[in-house]
C-alpha positions as CSV (number, residue, x, y, z in Angstrom):
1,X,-207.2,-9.5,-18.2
2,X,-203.6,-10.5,-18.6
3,X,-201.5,-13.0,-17.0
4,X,-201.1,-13.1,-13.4
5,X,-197.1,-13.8,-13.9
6,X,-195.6,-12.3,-17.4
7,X,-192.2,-13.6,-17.4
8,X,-191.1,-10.1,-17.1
9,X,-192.7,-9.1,-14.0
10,X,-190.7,-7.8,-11.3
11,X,-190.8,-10.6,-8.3
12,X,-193.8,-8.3,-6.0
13,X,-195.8,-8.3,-8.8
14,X,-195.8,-12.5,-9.2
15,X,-199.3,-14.2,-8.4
16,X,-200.8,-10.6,-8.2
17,X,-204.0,-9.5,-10.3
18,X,-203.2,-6.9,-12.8
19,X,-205.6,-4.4,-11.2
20,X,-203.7,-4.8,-7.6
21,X,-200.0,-4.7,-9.0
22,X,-197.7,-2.1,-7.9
23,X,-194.8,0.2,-9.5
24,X,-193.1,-0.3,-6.5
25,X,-192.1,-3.0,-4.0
26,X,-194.2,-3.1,-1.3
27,X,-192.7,-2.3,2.2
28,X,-193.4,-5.5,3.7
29,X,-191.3,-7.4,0.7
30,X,-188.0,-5.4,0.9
31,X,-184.9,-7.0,2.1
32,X,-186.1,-10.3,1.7
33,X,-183.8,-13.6,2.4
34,X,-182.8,-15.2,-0.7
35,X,-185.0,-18.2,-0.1
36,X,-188.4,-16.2,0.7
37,X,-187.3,-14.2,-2.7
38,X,-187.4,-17.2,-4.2
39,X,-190.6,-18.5,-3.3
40,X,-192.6,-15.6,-3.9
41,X,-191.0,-15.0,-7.5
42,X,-192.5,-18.4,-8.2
43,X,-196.0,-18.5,-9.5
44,X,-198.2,-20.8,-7.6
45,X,-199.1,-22.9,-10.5
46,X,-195.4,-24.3,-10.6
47,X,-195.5,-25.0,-6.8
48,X,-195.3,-28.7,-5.4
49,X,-197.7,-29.6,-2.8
50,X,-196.0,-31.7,-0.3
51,X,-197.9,-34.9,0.5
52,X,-197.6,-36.9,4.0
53,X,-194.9,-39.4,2.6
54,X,-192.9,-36.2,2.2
55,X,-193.6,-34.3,5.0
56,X,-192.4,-37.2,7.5
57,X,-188.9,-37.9,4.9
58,X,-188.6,-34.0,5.8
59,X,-188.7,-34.7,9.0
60,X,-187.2,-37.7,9.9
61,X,-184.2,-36.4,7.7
62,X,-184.5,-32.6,10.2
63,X,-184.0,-30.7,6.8
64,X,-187.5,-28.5,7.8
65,X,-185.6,-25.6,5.8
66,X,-187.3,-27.4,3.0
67,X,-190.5,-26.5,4.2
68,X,-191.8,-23.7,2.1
69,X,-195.3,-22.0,2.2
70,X,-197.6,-21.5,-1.2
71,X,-195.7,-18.2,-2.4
72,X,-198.9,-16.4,-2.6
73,X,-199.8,-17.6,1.1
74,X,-196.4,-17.0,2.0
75,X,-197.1,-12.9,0.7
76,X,-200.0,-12.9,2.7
77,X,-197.9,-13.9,5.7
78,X,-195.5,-11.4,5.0
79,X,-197.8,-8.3,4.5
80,X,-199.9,-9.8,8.2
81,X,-196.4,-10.0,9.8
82,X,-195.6,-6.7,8.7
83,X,-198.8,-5.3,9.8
84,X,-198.5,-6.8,13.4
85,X,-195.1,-5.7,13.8
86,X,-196.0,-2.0,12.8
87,X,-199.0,-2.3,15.6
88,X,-197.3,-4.5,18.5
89,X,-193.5,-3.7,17.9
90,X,-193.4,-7.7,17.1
91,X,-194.9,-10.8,16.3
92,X,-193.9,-12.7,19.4
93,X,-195.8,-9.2,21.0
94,X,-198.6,-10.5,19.2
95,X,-198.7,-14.0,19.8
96,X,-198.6,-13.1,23.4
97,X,-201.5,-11.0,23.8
98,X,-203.7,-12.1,21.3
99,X,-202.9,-15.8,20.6
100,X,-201.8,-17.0,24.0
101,X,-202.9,-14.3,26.6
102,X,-200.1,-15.3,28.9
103,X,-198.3,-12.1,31.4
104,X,-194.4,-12.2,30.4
105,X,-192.3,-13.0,32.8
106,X,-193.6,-16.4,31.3
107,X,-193.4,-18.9,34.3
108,X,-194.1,-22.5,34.3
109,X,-196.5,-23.8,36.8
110,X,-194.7,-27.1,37.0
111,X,-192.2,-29.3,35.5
112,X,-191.9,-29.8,31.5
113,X,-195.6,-31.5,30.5
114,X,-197.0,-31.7,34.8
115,X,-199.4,-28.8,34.2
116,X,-201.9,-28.0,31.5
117,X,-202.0,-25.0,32.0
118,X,-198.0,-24.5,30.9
119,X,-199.6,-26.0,27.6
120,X,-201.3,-24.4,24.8
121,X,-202.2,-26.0,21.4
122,X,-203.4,-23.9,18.6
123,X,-203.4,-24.0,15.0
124,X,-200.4,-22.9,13.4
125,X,-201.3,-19.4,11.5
126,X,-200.0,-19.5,8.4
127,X,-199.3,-23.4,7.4
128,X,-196.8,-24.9,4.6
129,X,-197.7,-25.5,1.3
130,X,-198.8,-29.2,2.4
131,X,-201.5,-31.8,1.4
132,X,-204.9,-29.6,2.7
133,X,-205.7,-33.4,4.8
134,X,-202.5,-32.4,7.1
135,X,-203.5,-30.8,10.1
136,X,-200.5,-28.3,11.4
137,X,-200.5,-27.8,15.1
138,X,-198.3,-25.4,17.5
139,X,-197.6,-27.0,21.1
140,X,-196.6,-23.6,23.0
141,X,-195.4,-23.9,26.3
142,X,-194.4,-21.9,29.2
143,X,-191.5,-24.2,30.1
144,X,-188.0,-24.5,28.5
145,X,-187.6,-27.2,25.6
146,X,-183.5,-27.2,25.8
147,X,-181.0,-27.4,23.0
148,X,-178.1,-28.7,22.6
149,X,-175.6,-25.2,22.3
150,X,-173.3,-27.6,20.0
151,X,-175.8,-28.7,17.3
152,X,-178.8,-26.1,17.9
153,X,-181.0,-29.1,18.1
154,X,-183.4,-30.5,21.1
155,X,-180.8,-32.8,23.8
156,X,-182.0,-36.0,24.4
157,X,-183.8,-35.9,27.3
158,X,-185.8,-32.9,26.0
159,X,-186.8,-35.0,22.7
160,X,-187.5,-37.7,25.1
161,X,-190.1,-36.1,27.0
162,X,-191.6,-34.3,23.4
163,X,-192.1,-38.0,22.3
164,X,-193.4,-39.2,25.2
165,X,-196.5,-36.3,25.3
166,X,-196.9,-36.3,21.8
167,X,-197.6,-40.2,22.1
168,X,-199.8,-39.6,24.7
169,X,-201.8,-36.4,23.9
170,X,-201.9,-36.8,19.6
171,X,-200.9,-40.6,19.0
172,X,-204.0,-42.6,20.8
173,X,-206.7,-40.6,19.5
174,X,-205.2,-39.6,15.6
175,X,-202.8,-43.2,15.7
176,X,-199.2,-43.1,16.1
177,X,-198.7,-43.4,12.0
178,X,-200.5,-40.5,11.2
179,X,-198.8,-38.5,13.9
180,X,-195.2,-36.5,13.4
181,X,-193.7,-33.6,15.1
182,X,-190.7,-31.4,14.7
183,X,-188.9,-28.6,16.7
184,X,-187.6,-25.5,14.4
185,X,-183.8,-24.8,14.4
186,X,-183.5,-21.7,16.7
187,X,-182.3,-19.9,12.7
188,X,-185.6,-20.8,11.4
189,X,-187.9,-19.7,14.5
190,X,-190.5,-17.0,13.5
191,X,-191.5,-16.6,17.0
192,X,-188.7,-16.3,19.6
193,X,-188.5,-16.2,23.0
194,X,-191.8,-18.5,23.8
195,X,-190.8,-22.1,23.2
196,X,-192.8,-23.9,20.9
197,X,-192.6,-27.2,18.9
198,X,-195.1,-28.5,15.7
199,X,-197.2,-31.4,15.0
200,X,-198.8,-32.8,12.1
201,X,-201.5,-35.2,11.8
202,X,-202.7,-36.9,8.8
203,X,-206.2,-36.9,8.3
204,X,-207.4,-36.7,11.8
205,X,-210.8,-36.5,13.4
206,X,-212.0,-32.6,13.3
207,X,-213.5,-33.5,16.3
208,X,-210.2,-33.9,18.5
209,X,-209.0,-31.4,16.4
210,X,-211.4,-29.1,17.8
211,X,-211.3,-30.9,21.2
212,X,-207.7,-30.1,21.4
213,X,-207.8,-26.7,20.5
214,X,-210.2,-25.4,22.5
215,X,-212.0,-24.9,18.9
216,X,-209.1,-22.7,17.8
217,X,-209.3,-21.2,13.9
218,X,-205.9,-20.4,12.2
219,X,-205.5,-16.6,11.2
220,X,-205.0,-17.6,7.7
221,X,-209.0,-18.5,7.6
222,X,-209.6,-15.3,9.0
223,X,-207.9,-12.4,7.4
């Protein structure tokens, strides 16, 4: 059957069954950034699952550019990306219509965290490459979340108010210890242009889990 990654194996062909390899490079893995290059050049077997210790040092340190995806989850992304972006001119198009159903103009019913309905919590898609007991979690809202122009991070008072629902909403029914969230750096948004912040729980009950969701199922379980 052969190796899945012969040392000599151009970087599309890594983690790939002999029968499905390709000449050449597929269209949804040109002019990729050095880093996601990286990654998928890298055969699973050699990738380092991050465990909970590590994901809250990550964190707490805000270097989530160290967050990487399994590199053959991280092709699936890619291709699915690709493939939305060929059908809906984007994936924020996507996310919209199909994830969130909200009408853009997006317009906030109410101050940041007043109204449920400016909230939406769903599974994030297409999780890191993290211990399979951490549950990944995307807070979307239809309110601002504002930065700080100076060191494209959350100001305080925004990060205030983050803490203070996240206490609320994840940390009394999962415990504040298993409980972590973090806001990507406007460079490492996938999705622009509908605010959005992450949360992690260790180990949670998949009964809130399911209660919080409205019994939401990540893409990545589907396609």
């Amino acid at each position: 059957m052969g190796s899945l990654n012969p040392t000599d194996s151009p970087y599309w062909q890594i983690n790939v069954p002999v029968s499905l390899r390709t000449a050449d490079c597929p269209a949804f893995l040109l002019d990729l950034s050095a880093k996601d290059k990286g990654i998928i050049s890298t055969p699973d077997s050699q990738y380092h699952v991050l465990t909970w210790p590590e994901v809250q040092l990550i964190i707490s340190r805000n270097r989530i550019d160290l967050f990487q995806r399994v590199p053959s989850e991280l092709r699936r992304y890619l291709a699915y990306n690709w493939e939305l972006r060929q059908k809906y001119g984007s994936v924020m198009e996507f996310v919209l219509q199909e994830r969130l159903g909200w009408e853009v103009p997006i317009a906030a019913e109410g101050k940041p965290f007043e109204e449920k309905t400016d909230i939406k919590v769903l599974w994030n898609d297409w999780p890191y490459g993290i211990d399979e007991r951490i549950v990944h979690l995307v807070v979307w809202t239809k309110f601002e979340l504002e930065d700080d122009p100076k060191t494209d991070d959350l100001t305080e008072e925004a990060r205030a108010k983050i803490n203070e629902y996240v206490d609320e909403v994840f940390g009394k029914r999962a415990g504040k210890e298993n409980v972590i969230w973090f806001k990507n750096w406007k460079s490492l948004k996938s999705v622009h242009a509908v605010e959005h912040f992450h949360v992690m729980l260790f180990d949670p009950d998949p009964d809130f889990v399911r209660e919080i969701t409205n019994g939401d199922v990540p893409l990545s379980r589907k396609v």
